[in-house]
N, C-alpha and C positions, 0 to 999 in steps of 0.2 A: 414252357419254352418250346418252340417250334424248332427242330432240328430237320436239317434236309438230309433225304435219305443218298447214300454212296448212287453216286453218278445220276443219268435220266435215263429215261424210257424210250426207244423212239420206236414210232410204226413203221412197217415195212410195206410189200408190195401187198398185189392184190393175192389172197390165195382162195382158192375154189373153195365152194362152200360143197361140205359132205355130208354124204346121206346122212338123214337123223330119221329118231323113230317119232311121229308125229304124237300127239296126246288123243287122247281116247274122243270121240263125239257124241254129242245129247245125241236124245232120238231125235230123228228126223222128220220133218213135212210129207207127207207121202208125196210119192214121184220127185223126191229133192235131189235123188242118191247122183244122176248127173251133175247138178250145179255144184253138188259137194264135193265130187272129184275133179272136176274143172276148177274149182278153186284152189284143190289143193296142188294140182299142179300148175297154175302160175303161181302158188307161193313159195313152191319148192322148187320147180326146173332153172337153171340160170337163162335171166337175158343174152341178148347179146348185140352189140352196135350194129345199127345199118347204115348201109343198107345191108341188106340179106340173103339168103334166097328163102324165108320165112319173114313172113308178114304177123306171123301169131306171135313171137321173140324178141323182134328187133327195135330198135330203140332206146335201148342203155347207153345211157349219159348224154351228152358229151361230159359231163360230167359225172360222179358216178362214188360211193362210198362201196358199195357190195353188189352184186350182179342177181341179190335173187332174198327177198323176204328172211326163207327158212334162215341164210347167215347172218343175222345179225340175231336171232333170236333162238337160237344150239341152245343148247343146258352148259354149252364144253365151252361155251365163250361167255357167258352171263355168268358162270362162276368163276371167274377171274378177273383181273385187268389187263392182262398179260394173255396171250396167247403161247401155244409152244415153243415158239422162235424167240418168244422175250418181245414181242411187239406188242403195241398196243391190239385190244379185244377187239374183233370185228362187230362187239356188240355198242362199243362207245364210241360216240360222236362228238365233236367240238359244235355246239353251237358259237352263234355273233351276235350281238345287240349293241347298241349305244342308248346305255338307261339314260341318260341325260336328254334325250330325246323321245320321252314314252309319250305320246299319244292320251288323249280320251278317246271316252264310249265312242263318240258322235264322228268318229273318223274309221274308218278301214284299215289304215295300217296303223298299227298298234306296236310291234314289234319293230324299231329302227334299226334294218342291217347294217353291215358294213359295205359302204357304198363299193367297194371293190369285190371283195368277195359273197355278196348276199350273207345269208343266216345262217351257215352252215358250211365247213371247210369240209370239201372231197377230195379225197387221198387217190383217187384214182382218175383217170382220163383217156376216151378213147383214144385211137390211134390219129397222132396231128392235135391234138388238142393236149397240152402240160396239164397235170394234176393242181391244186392248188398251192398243196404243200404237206407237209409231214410233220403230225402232230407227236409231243412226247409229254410224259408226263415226269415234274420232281416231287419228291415224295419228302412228308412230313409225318413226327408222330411230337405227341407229349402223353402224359401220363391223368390219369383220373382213380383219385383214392377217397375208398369208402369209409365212412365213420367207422367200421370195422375194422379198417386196416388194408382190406382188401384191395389191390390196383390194378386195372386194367388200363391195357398200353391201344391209345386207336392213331390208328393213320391214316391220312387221309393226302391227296395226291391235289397239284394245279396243273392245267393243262400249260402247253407252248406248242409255239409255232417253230418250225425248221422249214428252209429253202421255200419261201415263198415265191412263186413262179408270177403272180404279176403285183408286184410290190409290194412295201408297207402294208400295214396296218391302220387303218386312221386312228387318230390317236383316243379316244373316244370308245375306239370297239373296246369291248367286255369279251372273254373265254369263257363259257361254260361246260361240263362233261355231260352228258345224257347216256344211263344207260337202258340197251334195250329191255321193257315190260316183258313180265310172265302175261302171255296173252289170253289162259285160261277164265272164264267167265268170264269175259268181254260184253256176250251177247246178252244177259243176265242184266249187268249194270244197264243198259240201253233198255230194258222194258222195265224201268224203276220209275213210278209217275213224276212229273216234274215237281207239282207242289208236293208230293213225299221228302224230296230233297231242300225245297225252298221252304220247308216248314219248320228246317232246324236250325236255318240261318240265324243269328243275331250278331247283326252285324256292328250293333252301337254296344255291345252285351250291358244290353239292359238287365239281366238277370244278374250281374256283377258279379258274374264266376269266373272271370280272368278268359271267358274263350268269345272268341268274337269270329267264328264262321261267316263265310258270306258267299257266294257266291259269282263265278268269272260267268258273266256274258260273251261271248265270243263272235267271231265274223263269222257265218259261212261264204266263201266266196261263191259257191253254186248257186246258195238257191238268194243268197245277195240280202242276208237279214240275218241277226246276233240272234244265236241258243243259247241254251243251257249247258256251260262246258261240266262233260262227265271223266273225259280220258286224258293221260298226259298227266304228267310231276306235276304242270298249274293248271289241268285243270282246262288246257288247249285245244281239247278237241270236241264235237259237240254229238258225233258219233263216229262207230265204227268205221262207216264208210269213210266219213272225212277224216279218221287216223290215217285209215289205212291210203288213201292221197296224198295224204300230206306226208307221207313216209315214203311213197311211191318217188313224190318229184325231187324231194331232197337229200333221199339216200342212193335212190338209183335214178333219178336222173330219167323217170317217163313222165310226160306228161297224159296229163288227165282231164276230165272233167271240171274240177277244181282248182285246175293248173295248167292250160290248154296253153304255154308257152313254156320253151325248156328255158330253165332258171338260169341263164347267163348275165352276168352284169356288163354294162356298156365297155366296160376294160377287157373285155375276155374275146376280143377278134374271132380267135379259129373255132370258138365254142359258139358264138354267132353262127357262124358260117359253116359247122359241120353238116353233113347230110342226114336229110330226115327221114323218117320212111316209109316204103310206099305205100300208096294206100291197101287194106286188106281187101278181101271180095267181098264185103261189104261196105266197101266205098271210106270206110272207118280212116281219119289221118293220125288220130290219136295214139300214142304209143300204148297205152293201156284207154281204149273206152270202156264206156260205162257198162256194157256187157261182163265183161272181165272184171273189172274194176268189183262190180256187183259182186259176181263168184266167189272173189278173193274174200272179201265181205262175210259173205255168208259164210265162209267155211270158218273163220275167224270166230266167228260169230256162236257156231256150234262147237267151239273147244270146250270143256268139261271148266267147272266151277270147282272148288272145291267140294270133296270128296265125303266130307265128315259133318254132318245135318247137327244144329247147335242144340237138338235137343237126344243126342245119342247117350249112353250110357257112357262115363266117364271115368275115369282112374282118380284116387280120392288125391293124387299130386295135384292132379289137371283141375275139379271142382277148386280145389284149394285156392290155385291159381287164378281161377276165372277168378273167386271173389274177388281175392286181391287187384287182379286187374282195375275191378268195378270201383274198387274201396280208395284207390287213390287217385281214383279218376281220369285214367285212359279213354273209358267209353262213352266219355264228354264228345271227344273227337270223334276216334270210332266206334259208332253208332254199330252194334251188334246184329240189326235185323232189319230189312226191307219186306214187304210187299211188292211182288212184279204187278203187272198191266193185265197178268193173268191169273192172279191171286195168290200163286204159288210164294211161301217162304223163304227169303234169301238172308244168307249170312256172312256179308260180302267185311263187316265192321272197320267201314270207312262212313262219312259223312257226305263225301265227296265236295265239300266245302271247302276253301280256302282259308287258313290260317299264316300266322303269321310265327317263323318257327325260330326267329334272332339270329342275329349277325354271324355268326358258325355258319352257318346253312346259306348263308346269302351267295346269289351266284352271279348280280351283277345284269341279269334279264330280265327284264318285266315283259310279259307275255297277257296280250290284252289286259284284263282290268285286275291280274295278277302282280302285284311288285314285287323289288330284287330279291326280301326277304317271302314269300309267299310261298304257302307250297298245299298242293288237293291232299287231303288225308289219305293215306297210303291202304289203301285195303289191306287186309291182313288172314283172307285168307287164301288156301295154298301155304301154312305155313309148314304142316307137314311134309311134301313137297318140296319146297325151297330148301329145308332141312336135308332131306335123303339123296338131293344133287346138287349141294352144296349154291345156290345161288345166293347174290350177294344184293345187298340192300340198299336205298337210298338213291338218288338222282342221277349219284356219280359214284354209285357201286363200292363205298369209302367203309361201307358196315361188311364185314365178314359173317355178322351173326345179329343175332336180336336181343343179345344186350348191348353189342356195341352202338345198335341203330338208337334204341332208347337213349343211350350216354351223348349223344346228338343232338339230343332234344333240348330246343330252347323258345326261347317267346312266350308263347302263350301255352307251351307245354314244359316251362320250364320247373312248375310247380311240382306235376304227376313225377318231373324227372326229378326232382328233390325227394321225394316224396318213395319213390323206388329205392332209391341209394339209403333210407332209413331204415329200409326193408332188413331184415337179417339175411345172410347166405342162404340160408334153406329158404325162405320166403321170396328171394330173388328167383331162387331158380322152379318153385313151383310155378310162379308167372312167366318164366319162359317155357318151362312145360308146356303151358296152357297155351301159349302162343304157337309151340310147334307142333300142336295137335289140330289147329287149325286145318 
């Protein structure tokens, strides 16, 4: 039974994003050490609207979710839904689609917005220009009991709209939640070869083991020709750079290289019409060019992977665990070990492949050649990490922990997740062990 939880959630205003302590960096390129701190400070400093009297800053919004990278991607907002105020996390977003309108390969736009508000509701709006509107979430829980007796209670949250500032809704858009990524080995994933990745696909599963990976082609709008999507819940982005663009113009509102027009829809007048800013002294119109753009990039790029090499010495809970993992078939999905581009050992244990996880999970977005139920296997690790600051799991941040993201599992995972729940108590929680020594 699905019960609504007492009352709803609503977001509030814009609040400054706060110092945070950054995550550790690989070694570096010799002579990097400037690009690296240039990157970290447009990741970290807040924008701000122009015009200005700074040409390096201005350009946030006319529309606008957060005024600066670092906040939507805190520890202190990615382990909540909630913020301190009771508002919604500055780490979660309302996406838009109209799945009834998804697109093929052989077209560019893949993703159908909502012809009023584009892909994406902004809470925020510069000065003269309204917000779009104020997202809340109602909350749901039911119950899941284990052949043992055992039950755990999961909740999970649907987004809504409040005070929408230029009307309706078509009737057709879809809500989705997105929470912000652990963005730790980013740059790792991106030197994984491509046939390493397209070797695990089977996508008719021919081998008739219930998993049918495949892989999302995706658009880049830059270079105007479909990758290999490695980043993103589906699997949307084709690299770092173009995450970190595609996050640029839809959370704060700069345009880029890959988005060299500020995302207003034909309904939004005074966000047409805001002022833009002026050019830098290098002639630059772009609110973030590709100089910057780059920085941000590479600094992203060099956050720290997980900490814990898969072939380290291990506690006999954690071996225990791994078996188990193996034994009932998790590592179908994720795949425990890559090869980089530079031969080095990665233990990223995702596929990066698209599956298909059952109607639970479904969000109602098809995202290129991703459907509503689709989802990229979830890397796994960092899970020590997530464990020690509490971050929370899954698309729409609905998992507090990693059994409850497990008890999620359906589709074409729905077996491993049968298959867990047969487990005894102690054999449950060796496999989470193993999981949060990741």
């Amino acid at each position: 039974m699905v019960l609504p939880a007492a009352g709803n959630i609503h977001a509030g205003q814009l609040v400054k994003a706060a110092t945070q302590t950054q995550p550790e960096q690989t070694s570096l390129p010799a002579g990097a050490e400037d690009l690296l701190v240039t990157g970290r400070s447009f990741f970290s400093v807040p924008w701000v609207a122009a015009p200005s009297a700074t040409t390096a800053r201005d350009g946030l919004g006319p529309l606008f979710n957060s005024n600066t990278c670092a906040s939507c991607h805190q520890v202190k907002n990615t382990g909540s839904l909630l913020n301190a105020n009771g508002h919604l996390s500055r780490a979660l977003v309302v996406k838009l689609a109209q799945p009834q309108a998804h697109a093929g390969r052989d077209k560019t736009v893949i993703t159908v917005p909502d012809p009023v508000y584009g892909y994406q509701i902004a809470i925020n709006g510069i000065s003269g220009v309204l917000f779009e509107a104020h997202p809340g979430l109602t909350g749901h829980v039911k119950q899941v009991t284990f052949p043992d007796g055992s039950v755990v209670e999961l909740k999970w949250h649907t987004p809504f709209l409040e005070q929408l500032n230029y009307g309706p809704l078509n009737a057709k858009t879809t809500l989705s939640l997105r929470l912000a990524p652990m963005l730790n080995g980013t740059g790792l994933i991106e030197q994984i070869p491509e046939q390493e990745i397209l070797a695990w696909a089977d996508p008719e599963d021919q081998d008739n083991n219930g998993i049918s990976g495949r892989p999302n082609w995706v658009y880049d709008p830059l270079h105007k020709i479909f990758m290999l999507g490695r980043f993103g819940y589906k699997a949307s982005q084709s690299s770092v750079m173009m995450q970190t663009a595609d996050a640029a113009a839809h959370d704060m509102g700069l345009s880029n290289p890959y988005f060299p027009q500020e995302l207003c829809t034909p309904s939004q007048a005074a966000c047409l019409q805001a002022p833009a800013g002026r050019p830098s002294a290098r002639g630059e119109t772009l609110d973030l060019p590709m100089s910057r753009l780059e920085a941000i990039s590479f600094y992203v790029n060099h956050l720290n992977g997980s900490a814990r090499q898969d072939s380290d010495v291990l506690p006999q809970a954690v071996t225990a665990g791994k078996k188990l993992f193996n034994a009932i078939g998790c590592a179908q999905c994720h795949r425990p070990a890559f090869k980089t581009v530079k031969g080095s050992g990665i233990f990223p244990y995702s596929d990066f492949l698209l599956h298909d996880m059952g109607p639970e999970l479904a969000d109602g977005r098809p995202e290129f050649e991703a459907g509503i139920n689709e989802w990229k296997t979830a890397p796994l690790w960092g899970g020590a990490t997530k464990k020690r600051k509490g971050w929370r799991y899954l698309h729409d941040g609905r998992a507090a922990s990693h059994l409850e993201a497990i008890l999620w599992h359906g589709g074409e995972a729905g077996a491993a997740r049968q298959a867990f729940m047969q487990l005894s108590a102690s054999q449950r929680e060796q496999l989470i062990q193993f999981l949060e020594s990741l």
